[in-house]
C-alpha positions in Angstrom: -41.6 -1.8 -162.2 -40.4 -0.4 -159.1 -42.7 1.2 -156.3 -42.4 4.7 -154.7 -44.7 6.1 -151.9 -45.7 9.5 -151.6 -46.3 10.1 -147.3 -49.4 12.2 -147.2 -53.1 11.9 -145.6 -54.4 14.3 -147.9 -56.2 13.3 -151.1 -56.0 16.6 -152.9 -52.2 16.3 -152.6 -51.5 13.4 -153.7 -53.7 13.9 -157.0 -51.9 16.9 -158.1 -48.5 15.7 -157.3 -49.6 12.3 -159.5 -50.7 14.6 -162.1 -47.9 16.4 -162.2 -44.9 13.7 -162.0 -46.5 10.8 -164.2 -43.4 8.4 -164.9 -43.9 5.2 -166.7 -41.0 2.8 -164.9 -42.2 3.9 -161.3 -45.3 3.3 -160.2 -46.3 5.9 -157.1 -48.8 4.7 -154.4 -50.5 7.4 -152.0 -49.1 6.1 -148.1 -51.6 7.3 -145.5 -49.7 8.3 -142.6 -48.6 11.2 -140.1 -44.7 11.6 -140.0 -42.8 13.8 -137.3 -41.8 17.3 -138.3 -39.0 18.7 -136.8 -38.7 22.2 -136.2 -36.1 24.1 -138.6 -35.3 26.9 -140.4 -36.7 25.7 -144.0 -39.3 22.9 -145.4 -36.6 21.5 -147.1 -35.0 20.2 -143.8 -38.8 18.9 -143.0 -39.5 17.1 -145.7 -36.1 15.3 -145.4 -36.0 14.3 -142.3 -39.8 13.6 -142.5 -38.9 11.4 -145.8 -35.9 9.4 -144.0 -38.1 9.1 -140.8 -40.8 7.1 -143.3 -38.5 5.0 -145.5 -36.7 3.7 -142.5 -39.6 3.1 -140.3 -42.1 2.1 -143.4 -38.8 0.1 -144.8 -40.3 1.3 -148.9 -38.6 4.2 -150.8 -40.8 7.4 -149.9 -41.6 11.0 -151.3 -42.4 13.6 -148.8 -43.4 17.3 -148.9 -43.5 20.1 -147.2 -44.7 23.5 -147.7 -44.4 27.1 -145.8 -44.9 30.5 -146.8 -42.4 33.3 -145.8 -43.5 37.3 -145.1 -40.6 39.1 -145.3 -42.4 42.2 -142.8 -42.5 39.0 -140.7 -38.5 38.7 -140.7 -40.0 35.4 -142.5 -42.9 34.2 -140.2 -44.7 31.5 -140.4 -42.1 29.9 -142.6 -42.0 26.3 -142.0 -44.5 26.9 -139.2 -47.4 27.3 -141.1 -49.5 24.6 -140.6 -49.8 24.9 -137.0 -49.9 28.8 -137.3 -52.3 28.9 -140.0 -55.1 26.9 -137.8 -54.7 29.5 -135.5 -54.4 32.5 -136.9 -56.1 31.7 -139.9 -57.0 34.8 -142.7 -58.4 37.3 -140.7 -55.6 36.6 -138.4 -52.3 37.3 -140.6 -54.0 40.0 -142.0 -54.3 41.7 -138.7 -50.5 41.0 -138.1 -49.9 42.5 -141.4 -52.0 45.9 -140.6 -50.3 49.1 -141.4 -47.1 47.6 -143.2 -46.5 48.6 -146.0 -44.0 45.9 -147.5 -46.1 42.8 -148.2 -43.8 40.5 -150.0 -43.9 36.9 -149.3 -43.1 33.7 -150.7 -44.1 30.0 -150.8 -41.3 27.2 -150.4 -42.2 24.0 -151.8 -39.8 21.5 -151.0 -40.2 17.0 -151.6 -37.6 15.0 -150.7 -37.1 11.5 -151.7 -35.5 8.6 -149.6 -34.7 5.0 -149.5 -34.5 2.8 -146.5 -31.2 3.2 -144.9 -29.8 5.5 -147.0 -29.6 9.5 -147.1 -32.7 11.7 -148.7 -32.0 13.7 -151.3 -34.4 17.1 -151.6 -35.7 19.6 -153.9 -36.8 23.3 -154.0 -38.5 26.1 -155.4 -39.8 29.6 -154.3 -42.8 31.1 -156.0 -43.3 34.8 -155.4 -46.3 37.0 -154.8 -47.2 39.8 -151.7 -50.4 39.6 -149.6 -53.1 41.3 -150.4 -54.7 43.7 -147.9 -58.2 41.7 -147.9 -59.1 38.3 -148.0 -60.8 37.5 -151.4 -61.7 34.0 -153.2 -63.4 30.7 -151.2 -61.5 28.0 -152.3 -58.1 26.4 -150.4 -56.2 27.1 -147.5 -56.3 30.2 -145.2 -53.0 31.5 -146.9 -54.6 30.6 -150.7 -57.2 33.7 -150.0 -54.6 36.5 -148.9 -51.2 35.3 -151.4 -51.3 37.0 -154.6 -48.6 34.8 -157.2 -46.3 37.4 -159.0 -46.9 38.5 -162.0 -50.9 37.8 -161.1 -53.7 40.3 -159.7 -55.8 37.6 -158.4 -55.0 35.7 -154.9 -54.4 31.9 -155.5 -57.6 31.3 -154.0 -60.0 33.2 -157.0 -57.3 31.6 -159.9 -58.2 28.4 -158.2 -62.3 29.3 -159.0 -61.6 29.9 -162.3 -58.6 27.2 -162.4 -56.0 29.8 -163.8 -53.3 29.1 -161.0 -50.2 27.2 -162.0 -48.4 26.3 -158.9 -44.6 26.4 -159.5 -43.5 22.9 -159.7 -40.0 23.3 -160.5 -39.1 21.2 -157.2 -41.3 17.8 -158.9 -39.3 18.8 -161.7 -36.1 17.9 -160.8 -37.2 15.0 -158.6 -38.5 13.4 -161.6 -35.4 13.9 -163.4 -33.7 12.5 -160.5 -36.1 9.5 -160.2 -35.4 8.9 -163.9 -31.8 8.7 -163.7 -31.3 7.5 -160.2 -34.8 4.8 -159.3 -35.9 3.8 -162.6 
């Protein structure tokens, strides 16, 4: 059976990401450690140059993801920034920057990549929709999980996660599973 890490320090991550991509020929081990981001203009970008940056220095084939959210009032702020901007600004604080527009439209890229040492990543995508609400409401997740309302939803992420209703579009695992299938097994 071959072996495939997925580069994260966070717990919660790797759990749902397991949950989500079970494949029987590869067996997927969590890898506990900090990889370099790059500034760029998307998280697919990140996550593969994070993802080569791992399997070369870690020498094991790797999984990486990254994540942003992008408010088109914002001309697309934080993007792939949001990490860094979220400790900072935090809820109260993009909803301030958000105050009097009108057009709250905004979406989430979630992008994995997957890479073996020495060779090239290969990466996958997916947008989900939504608009920011104009108040913070829920408790649980991230800053951004209280103020993102998923399209086709009423709720913010954060109060479908209280009442475990959100389904986080994982078209990106998707098709790295179907690659992973066809490509690692």
């Amino acid at each position: 059976m071959k072996k495939v890490y997925f580069i994260t320090t966070n717990d919660f991550k790797f759990k749902k990401f397991t949950e989500a991509i079970r494949l029987d020929s590869i067996e997927i081990s969590q890898l506990k450690e900090e990889t370099p981001e790059i500034q760029a203009k998307n998280n697919r970008l990140i996550a593969e140059f994070s993802a080569k940056w791992a399997a070369d220095t870690f020498n094991h084939p790797v999984i990486k993801e990254d994540v942003g959210i992008y408010i088109e009032s914002l001309a697309g702020f934080p993007g792939p920034y949001l990490s860094d901007v979220e400790k900072q600004l935090q809820t109260d604080g993009f909803l301030r920057l958000l105050d009097g527009k009108g057009h709250r439209s905004a979406y989430w890229e979630y992008a994995v990549a997957f890479c073996e040492p020495g060779k090239e990543p290969v990466s996958f995508y997916t947008h989900q929709k939504g608009t920011i609400a104009t108040e913070a409401r829920g408790e649980t997740g991230w800053y951004m999980d209280k103020i993102f309302i998923p399209e086709g939803h009423n709720k913010t992420i954060a109060e479908l996660l209280e009442t475990n209703e959100y389904i986080r579009n994982e078209d990106h695992y998707h098709k790295l599973k179907e690659y992973l299938q066809e490509n690692f097994s």
